[in-house]
C-alpha positions, 0 to 999 in steps of 0.5 A, a space after each residue: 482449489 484451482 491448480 494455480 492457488 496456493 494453499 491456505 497456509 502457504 497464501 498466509 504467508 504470501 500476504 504476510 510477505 507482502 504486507 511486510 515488503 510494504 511497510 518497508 518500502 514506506 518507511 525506506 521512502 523518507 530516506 528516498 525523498 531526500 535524496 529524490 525529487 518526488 516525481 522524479 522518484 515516482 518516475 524511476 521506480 515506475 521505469 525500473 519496475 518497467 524494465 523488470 517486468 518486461 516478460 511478464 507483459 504479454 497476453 498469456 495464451 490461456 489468457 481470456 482478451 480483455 473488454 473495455 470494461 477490463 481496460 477501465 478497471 486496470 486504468 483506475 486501479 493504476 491510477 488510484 492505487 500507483 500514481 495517486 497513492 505513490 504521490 500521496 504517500 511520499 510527500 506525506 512521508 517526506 513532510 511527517 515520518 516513517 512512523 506515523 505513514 505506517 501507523 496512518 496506513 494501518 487505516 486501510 481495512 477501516 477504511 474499504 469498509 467506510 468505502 464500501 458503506 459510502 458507495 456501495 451500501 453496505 452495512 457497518 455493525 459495532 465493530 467495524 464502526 470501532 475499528 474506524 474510530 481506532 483507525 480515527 482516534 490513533 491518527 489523530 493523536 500522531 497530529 500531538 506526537 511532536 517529539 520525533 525529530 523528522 515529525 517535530 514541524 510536521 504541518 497538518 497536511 503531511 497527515 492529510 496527504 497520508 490519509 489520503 494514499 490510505 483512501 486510493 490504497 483502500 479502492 485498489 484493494 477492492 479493484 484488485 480482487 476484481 483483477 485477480 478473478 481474470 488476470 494472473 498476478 503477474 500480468 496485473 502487477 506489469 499492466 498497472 505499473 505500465 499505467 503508473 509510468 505513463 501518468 508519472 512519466 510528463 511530471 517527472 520530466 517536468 521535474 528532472 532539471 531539479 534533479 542532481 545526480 551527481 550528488 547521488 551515493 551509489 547506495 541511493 541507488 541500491 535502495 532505489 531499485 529495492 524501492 522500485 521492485 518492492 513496491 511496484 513488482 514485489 508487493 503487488 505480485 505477492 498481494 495479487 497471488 495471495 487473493 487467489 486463495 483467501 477471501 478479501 477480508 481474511 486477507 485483509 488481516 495480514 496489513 497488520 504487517 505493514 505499520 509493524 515493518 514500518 515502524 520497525 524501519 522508522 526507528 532501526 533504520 532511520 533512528 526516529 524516536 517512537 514517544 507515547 502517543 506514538 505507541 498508543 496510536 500504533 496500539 490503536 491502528 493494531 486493534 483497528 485492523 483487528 476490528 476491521 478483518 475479524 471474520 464475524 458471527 454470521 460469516 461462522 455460521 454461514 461457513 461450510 464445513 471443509 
């Protein structure tokens, strides 16, 4: 074990944590768009995170210099994983619920392994084809979930738009365990949302006329800032430093957290109301993440002995 990885129990909890700070930040951001105009909101979480992450910018001196190639992944996880997926998922959320983005979101595991069919040819057994479809099946019966007052009009295209923040959040899962062989988790987490402010910043200053600030409550803010270092800062140092001690797929399992958090701030926070398809679509996005992060028979087999 490297002297900067954490022991396996102890990079368990890491990505349980971060899992958790997620759901919670998609579920807090329905009360944030409100309040917010999207870009704007995009804008500032990436500022603060900026500002807070200033020291954790510089190119340690144990650090190896980074390639062209180095500079493309860091763009693409950037843009995929922070811009795309922070537009998909606020304006998803702002047109559905808190509720069903945690229970859409729970789709990522199934859907790396839908990516990595499609694009890198690998090969899907019985149960990863069955965690897609619970992944499939549950966010389809959020389409009939209309009794939850934030979702009760809510247009087919909220439910797109959240798919879509899973399939960027699925491809920078895979980006970023490339990352985190090179960089250390703080270097990743400053340079990718120094990435995301640079796309976000022409749009949120388009945006900013819209903006009143003076209709803003100072708890707006405090939960600005919670948004801003969790999702940007928080979140991403967690994930990234829980990938140096667990595989790709074990750590896939801990997403489970993520439509639990947020469900848990959708209903205890925001007062939505959690119907039956609710429940049983959430019951699905569980067994799904279950399916899809289940170590198999072969890699048992294949595992060494400690």
């Amino acid at each position: 074990m490297s002297p900067h990885q954490l022991a396996p129990w102890r990079s368990y909890l890491v990505l349980a944590a971060s899992m958790t700070l997620v759901g919670s930040y998609v579920g807090l951001s329905k009360a944030l768009v409100v309040v917010f105009p999207i870009f704007v909101l995009a804008g500032l979480r990436f500022g603060i995170a900026a500002v807070a992450m200033a020291s954790w910018t510089p190119k340690p001196r144990d650090e190896p210099p980074l390639n062209a190639s180095d500079h493309r992944v860091l763009f693409l996880g950037s843009f995929l994983g922070n811009f795309l997926f922070s537009i998909c998922m606020l304006y998803g959320v702002q047109a559905t619920s808190a509720l069903a983005a945690g229970v859409v979101m729970a789709g990522i595991p199934a859907t790396v392994a839908l990516l990595s069919w499609l694009f890198l040819g690998e090969r899907l057994n019985a149960r990863l084809w069955a965690a897609i479809a619970c992944a499939g099946v549950g966010i389809g019966l959020l389409a009939f979930a209309r009794h939850t007052p934030g979702a009760a009009s809510a247009p087919w295209w909220g439910y797109a738009l959240l798919v879509g923040a899973v399939v960027c959040e699925a491809a920078y899962v895979v980006v970023g365990k490339r990352l985190s062989v090179k960089l250390g988790p703080k270097r990743i987490s400053a340079l990718i949302n120094a990435w995301g402010l640079l796309l976000v910043a022409p749009l949120a200053l388009w945006q900013w006329p819209q903006f009143d600030a003076a209709q803003t409550r100072p708890s707006d803010w405090v939960l600005l800032v919670f948004y801003a270092l969790a999702a940007s800062m928080g979140a991403v140092w967690l994930w990234m430093r829980g990938l140096q001690g667990v595989p790709a797929q074990q750590a896939g399992v801990f997403t489970v957290m993520l439509p639990l958090a947020a469900a848990a701030v959708g209903i205890g926070w925001l007062g939505e109301t959690a119907t039956l398809q609710h429940g049983v679509a959430l019951v699905l996005a569980l067994a799904g993440v279950y399916l899809a992060t289940r170590p198999s028979l072969h890699d048992h087999q294949g595992r060494s002995s400690p």
